[in-house]
N, C-alpha and C positions, 0 to 999 in steps of 0.2 A: 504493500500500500504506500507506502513511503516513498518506492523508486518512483512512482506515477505522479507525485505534486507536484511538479513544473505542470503536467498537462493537466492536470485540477486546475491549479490555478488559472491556468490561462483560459479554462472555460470560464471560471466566474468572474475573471475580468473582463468585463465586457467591453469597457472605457476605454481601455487603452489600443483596441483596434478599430482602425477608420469604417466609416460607415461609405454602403455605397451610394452612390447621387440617387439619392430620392427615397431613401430609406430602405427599410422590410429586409436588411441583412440575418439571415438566419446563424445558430449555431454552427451549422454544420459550415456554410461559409468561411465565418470565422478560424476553426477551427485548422479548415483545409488551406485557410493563406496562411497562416501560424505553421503548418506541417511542413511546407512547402519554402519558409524561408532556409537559409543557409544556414542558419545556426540555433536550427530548431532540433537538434538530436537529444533526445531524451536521456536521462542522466538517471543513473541509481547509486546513490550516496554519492557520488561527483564523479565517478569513471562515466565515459560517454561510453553507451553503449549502440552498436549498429543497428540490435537487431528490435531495440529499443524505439528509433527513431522512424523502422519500415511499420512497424504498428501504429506510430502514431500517425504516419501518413498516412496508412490503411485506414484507421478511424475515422480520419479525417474525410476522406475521400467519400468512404460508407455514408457520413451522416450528412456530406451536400447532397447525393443523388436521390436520398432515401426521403427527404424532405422534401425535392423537386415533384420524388414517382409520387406520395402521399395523397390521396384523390384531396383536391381543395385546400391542401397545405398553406397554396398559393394566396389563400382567404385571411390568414393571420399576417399580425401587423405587430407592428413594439408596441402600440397602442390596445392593441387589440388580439392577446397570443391566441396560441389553436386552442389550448385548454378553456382559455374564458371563453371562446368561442363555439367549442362545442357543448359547454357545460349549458350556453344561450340556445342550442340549438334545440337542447330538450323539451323545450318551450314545444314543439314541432313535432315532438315521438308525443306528447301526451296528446296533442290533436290529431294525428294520424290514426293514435288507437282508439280514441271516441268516434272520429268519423268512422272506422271499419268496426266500432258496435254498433253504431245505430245504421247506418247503411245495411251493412253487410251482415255481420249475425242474429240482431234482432231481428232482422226484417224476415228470415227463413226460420228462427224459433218462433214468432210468434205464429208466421203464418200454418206451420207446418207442425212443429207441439202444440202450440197452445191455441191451437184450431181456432186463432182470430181471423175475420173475414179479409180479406185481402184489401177491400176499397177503403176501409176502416184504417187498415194500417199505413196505406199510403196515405192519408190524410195525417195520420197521427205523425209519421216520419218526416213530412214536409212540413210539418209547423216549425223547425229553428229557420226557415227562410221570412216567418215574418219577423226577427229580429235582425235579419240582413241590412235592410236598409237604414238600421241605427248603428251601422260600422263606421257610416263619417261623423256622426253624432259622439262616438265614443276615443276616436282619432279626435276630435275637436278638443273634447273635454282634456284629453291627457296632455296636450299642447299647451293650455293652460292654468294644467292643476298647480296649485298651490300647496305646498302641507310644511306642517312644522319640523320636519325634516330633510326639509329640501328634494321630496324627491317629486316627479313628475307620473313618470310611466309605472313604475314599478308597485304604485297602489292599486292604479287599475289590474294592472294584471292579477295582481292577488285576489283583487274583486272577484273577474272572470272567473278565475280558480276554484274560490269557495261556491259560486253559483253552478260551476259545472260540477263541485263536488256532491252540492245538495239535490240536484237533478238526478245522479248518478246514482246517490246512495235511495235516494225516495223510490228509482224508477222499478227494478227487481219486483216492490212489493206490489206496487202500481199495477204494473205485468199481469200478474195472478189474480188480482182483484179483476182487472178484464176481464181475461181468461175466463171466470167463473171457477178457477182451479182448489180442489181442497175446500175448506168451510167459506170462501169468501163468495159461492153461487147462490149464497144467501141472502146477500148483500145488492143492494139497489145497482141496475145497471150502468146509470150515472156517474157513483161515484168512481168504478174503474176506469169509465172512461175519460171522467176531471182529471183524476188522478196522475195518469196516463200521459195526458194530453199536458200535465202541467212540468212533467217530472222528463217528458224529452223537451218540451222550450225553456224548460230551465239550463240543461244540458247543453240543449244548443246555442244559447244564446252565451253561455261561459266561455264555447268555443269559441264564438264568431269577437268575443270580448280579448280574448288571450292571444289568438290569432293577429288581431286587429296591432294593439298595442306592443308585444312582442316585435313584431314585423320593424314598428316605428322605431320601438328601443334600438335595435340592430343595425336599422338606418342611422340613429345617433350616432353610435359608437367606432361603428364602421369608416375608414378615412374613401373616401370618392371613386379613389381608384378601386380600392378592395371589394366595393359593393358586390359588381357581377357575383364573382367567387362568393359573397355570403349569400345572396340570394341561391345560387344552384344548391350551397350546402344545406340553404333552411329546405330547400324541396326536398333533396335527398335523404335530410333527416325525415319529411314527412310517410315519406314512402318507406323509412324501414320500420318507423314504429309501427304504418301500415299492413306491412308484409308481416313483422313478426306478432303484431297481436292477434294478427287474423288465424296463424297458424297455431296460437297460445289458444285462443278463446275454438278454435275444432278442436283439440287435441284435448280439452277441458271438459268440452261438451258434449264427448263422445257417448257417452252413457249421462242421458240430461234425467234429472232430476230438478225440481222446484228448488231445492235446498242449493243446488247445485248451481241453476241459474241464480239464485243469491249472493252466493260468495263471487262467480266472476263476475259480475258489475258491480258491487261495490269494492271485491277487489283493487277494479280499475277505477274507482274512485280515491282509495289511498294512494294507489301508485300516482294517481294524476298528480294529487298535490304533494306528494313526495319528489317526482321529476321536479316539477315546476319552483318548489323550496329550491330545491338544490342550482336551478339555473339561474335565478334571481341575485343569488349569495352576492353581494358587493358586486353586481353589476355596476348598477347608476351612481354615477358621480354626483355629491347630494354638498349642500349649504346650507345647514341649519337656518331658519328665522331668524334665531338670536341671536347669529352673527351678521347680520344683513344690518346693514346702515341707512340704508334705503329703504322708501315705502315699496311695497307689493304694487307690482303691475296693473293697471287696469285692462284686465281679460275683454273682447272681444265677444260678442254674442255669434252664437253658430249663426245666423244668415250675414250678420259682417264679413264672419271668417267663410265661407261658403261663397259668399260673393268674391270678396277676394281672393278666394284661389280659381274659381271659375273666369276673374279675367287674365289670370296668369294664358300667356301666348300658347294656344293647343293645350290646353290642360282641357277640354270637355270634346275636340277630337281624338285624344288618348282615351278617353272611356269608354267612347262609341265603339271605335275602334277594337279593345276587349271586350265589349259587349259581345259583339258578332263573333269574333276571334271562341267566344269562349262558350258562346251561343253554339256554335259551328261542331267543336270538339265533343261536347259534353252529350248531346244529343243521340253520340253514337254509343257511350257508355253502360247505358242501361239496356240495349238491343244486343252486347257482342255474344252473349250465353246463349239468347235465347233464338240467335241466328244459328248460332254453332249447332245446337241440338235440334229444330224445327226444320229448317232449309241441307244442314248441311248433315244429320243423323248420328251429329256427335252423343258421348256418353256424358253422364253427369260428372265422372273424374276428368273429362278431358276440356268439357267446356269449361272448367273451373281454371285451369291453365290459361285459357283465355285474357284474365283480369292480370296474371302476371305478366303475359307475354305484350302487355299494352303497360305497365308498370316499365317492362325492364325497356322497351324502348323510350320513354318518358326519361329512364336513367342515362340513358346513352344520352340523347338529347339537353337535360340538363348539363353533363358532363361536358358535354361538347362545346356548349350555348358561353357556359362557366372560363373555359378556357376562350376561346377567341374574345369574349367581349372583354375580359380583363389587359387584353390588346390596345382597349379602346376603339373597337369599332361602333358603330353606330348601332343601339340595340334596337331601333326600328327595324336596321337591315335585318335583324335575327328574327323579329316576328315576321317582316315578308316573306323569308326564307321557311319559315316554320308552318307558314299558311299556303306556300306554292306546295312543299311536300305533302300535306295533308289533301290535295285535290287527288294526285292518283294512287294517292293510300286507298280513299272510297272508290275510286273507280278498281282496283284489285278488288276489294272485297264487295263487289256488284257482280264480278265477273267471275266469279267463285262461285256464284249458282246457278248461272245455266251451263259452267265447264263441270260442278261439283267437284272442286280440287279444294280440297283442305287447307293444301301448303300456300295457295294462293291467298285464300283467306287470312295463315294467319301470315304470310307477309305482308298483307292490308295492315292486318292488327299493328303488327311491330313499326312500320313508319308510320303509322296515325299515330302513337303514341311520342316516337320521334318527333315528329310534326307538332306535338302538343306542347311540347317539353321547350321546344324552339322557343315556340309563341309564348309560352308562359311567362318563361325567362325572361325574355325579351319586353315583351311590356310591364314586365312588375320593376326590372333594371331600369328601363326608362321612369318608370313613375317614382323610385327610390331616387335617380340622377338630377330630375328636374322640380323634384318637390321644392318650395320654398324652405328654409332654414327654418323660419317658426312658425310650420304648418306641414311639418312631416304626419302626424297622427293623423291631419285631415285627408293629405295626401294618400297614404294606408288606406284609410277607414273605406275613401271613396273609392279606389281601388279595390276593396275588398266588397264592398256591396255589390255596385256593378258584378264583380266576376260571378260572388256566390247568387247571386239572383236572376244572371244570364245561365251560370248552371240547374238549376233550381228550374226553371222555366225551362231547359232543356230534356232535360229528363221527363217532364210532365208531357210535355207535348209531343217528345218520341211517342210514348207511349200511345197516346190519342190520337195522331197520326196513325201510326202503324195501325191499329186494331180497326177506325175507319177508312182505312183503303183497303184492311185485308177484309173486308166486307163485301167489297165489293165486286168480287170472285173475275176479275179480268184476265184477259188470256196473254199470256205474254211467254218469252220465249225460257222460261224458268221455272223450277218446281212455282206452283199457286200461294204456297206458303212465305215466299220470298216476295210477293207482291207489295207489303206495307212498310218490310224492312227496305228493299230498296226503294220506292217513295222517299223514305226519312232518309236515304245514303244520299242521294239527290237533293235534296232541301240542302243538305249541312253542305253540301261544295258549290251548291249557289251561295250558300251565306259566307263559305270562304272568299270565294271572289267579292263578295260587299265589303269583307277584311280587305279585301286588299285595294281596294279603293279607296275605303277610309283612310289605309295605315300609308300610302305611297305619299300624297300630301305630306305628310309627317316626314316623311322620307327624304323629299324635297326641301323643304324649309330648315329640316338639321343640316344639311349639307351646308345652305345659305351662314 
């Protein structure tokens, strides 16, 4: 231990080695210029030893590349290391895993155990969109909270948290009481359904709250250049808490019992505010009251600050823009299962592959989206780019029914998700780039209603689309049963090109 303190040392002086022009010098940099001067040979009690000094270049060498290969390394800053950084991201795995309860395994418990009527439950599962539209209201609020701690964002989010915790924990028993399950088919049909109905817009409405302000904090803390890279990490983080709680909450619910559905949702109501504690820790940099010399700000009323950002240059052709963008994408979501299995005679293990293989291109996309724009290219160019690939992503997966090729379909699947990952990227980087300074939250919030209310509306009207065309028994050159899906595959690449009409303007005037 003792021959190794010249190179101890020299990691934790960090001082005394030049920074490079522009910052974000990593260890392993350092390190590897320190290896690599001439009289950098490691010493054990003062003999120089050779073979002393080929380790420490080794070392050296190892921990520039291993930070480069790192997915998102690129995202941490001296301002803002990987560790605070991912610890922020968790923020992201506790929404991912709510969204993939209430989307995804509630929506087949209830329908399928707890023999709820199906029209019932999609009503019930789409009530956290009427808290969508207070995502600018709550971006507003955090922009200029005031507290006797100086902090801003970091109340709200705790809000969120305890709301989606109380959602979370009340919903389980809610559940049952619907149901009519065990002693509660005693019990007036009403209150299951209050219940129910209060215990997912509580849930949802913590998300659309933790979501919202989380995003904004990030944008704070983040230096201008780094954004891209945190924004693809916070998707990526969304999609693994996604991926892993979906595979946590089957693997749990394999042998469902009442007790059983119990524990995993309020489970995930501990774990939420347990992530979420722990990503918060000494995030926000705060100013006590009573150290302030100065009087408190006078805050703004939301249509002041609402007006005001609305006359900001293209700030409401940016949300049009993701409207349709995200209009377009979302629409095809809740069709890919029941395409796979209906039109294409997939099994129930294979269409479930499906939601991955539109995941993992999502990841690619992000990954990719993350890297070039941290280049500084124009993140409008990345939503156009994200919206021209999503056109013959649907046309593969139209043409997959009357070839009946699988592999076709899911190559559909994997660039539409690519394509999505693009756009997503791309417009949330742009609305993080050009938010004004002291109206990031609003910036977020409107960002974040628009998209979840353009999804939200997406998925409804799949729905109702498809079922009224497949009604109408037309003859076309494809199984019959593919008649309403592809309807909806058509619609969504008409609304890509309205994307890209809105978003090319945008395109134009950032060049300017």
């Amino acid at each position: 231990m003792h021959g190794h303190a010249p190179l101890t040392w020299a990691i934790a002086d960090r001082q005394t080695v030049p920074e490079k022009a522009g910052g974000g010098t990593t260890d392993g940099d350092r390190i590897y210029r320190m290896a690599n001067q001439p009289n950098s040979t490691a010493t054990m009690d003062g003999p120089r030893l050779k073979g002393g000094a080929i380790s420490k270049r080794m070392m050296g060498v190892w921990l520039q590349r291993s930070t480069r290969l790192l997915p998102f390394a690129d995202a941490a800053s001296e301002t803002l290391p990987l560790s605070r950084l991912l610890r922020l991201a968790l923020i992201q795995v506790s929404v991912g895993m709510s969204l993939t309860l209430l989307v995804g395994t509630l929506n087949r418990v209830m329908i399928v155990e707890l023999k709820v009527p199906a029209g019932l439950v999609g009503v019930m599962l789409s009530l956290p969109l009427l808290f969508a539209p207070l995502r600018a209201f709550v971006g507003h609020k955090s922009d200029n909270h005031v507290s006797a701690l100086g902090l801003r964002r970091i109340p709200y989010i705790f809000r969120g948290t305890m709301v989606q915790f109380g959602g979370l924990a009340l919903m389980p028993f809610a559940l049952l009481v619907l149901a009519g399950s065990l002693q509660s088919n005693m019990a007036p049909a009403w209150i299951g359904q209050s219940t129910a109905a209060l215990a997912i817009l509580l849930a949802g409405a913590g998300i659309h709250i933790t979501q919202t302000v989380g995003l904004a904090l990030a944008t704070d803390l983040a230096p201008e250049k780094d954004q891209p890279n945190v924004v693809g990490l916070m998707y990526v983080m969304l999609l693994i808490g996604s991926i892993v709680s979906a595979l946590a909450f089957g693997a749990f619910l394999v042998n469902f019992t009442p007790g059983r559905l119990i524990q995993v949702i309020q489970g995930s109501a501990v774990i939420t505010v347990f992530l979420n504690f722990i990503a918060l820790w000494k995030q926000e940099p705060r100013r006590p009251r009573h150290l302030r010399t100065e009087p408190d700000p006078v805050a703004p009323t939301f249509r002041e600050s609402w007006d005001s950002y609305a006359a900001q240059h293209n700030a409401v052709p940016r949300l049009v823009a993701v409207g349709f963008g995200t209009l377009a994408f979302s629409m095809a979501d809740v069709l890919l299962e029941p395409y796979g299995g209906q039109v294409l005679g997939l099994g129930v293990g294979s269409t479930t592959k499906l939601t991955a293989a539109f995941a993992g291109g999502s990841l690619l996309g992000f990954t990719l989206a993350s890297r070039i724009l941290s280049r500084g290219v124009d993140p409008f160019r990345m939503a156009v780019a994200g919206a021209i690939i999503g056109i013959p992503s649907f046309m593969l997966v139209i043409a997959s029914a009357p070839l009946q090729n699988v592999w076709l379909f899911v190559a559909g699947i994997v660039t539409m998700g690519f394509g999505a990952g693009l756009f997503g990227h791309g417009t949330l980087t742009a609305t993080m780039q050009f938010a004004p300074k002291d109206q990031i939250g609003m910036a977020m919030g409107a960002w974040g209603t628009v998209q979840a209310t353009a999804a939200g509306m997406g998925a409804a009207l799949a729905g109702i689309l498809r079922d009224v065309v497949s009604s109408r028994g037309l003859a076309m050159p494809w199984p019959a049963a593919a008649n309403g899906y592809v309807a909806v595959y058509m619609i969504e690449i008409w609304l890509l090109l309205a994307t890209l009409i809105a978003v090319v303007p945008l395109l134009r005037e950032h060049k300017r």
